[in-house]
C-alpha positions in Angstrom: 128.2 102.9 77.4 124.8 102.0 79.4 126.3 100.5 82.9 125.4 96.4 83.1 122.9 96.6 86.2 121.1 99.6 85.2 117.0 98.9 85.6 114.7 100.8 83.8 112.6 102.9 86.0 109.0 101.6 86.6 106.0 102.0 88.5 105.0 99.4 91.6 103.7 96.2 90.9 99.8 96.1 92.1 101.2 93.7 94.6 103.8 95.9 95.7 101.8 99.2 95.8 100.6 100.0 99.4 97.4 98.3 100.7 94.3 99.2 102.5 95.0 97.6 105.9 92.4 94.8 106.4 92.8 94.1 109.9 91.7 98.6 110.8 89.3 98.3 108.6 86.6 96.3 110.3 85.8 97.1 113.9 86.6 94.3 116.8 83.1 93.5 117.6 82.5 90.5 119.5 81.5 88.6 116.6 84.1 89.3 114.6 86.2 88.3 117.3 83.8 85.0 117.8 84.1 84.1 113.7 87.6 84.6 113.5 88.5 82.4 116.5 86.2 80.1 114.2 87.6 80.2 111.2 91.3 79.3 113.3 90.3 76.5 114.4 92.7 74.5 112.2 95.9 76.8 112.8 95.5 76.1 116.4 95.1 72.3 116.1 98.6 72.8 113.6 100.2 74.5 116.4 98.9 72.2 119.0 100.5 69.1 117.5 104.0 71.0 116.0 104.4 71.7 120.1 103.7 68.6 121.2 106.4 67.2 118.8 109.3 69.7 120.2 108.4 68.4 123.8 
């Protein structure tokens, strides 16, 4: 008798399988620093206005 929660064994789902880490693999130059602070622009307005509405 096969027990009722036994999973077949399986490999990693691409999505679960490790990942090159994105963040190490570009260096912190200063405009990398300068286009990401760019590219937030909007997260920080979010933030902005999510802590003004706590206060």
């Amino acid at each position: 008798m096969q027990e009722v929660n036994a999973q077949p064994a399986t490999e990693p789902t691409p999505a679960l399988a490790p990942q090159a880490n994105q963040i190490l693999a570009e260096p912190a130059t200063v405009a990398a620093c300068t286009r990401d602070y760019e590219q937030a622009a909007d997260v920080r307005q979010t933030l902005a206005a999510q802590e003004a509405r706590q206060r």
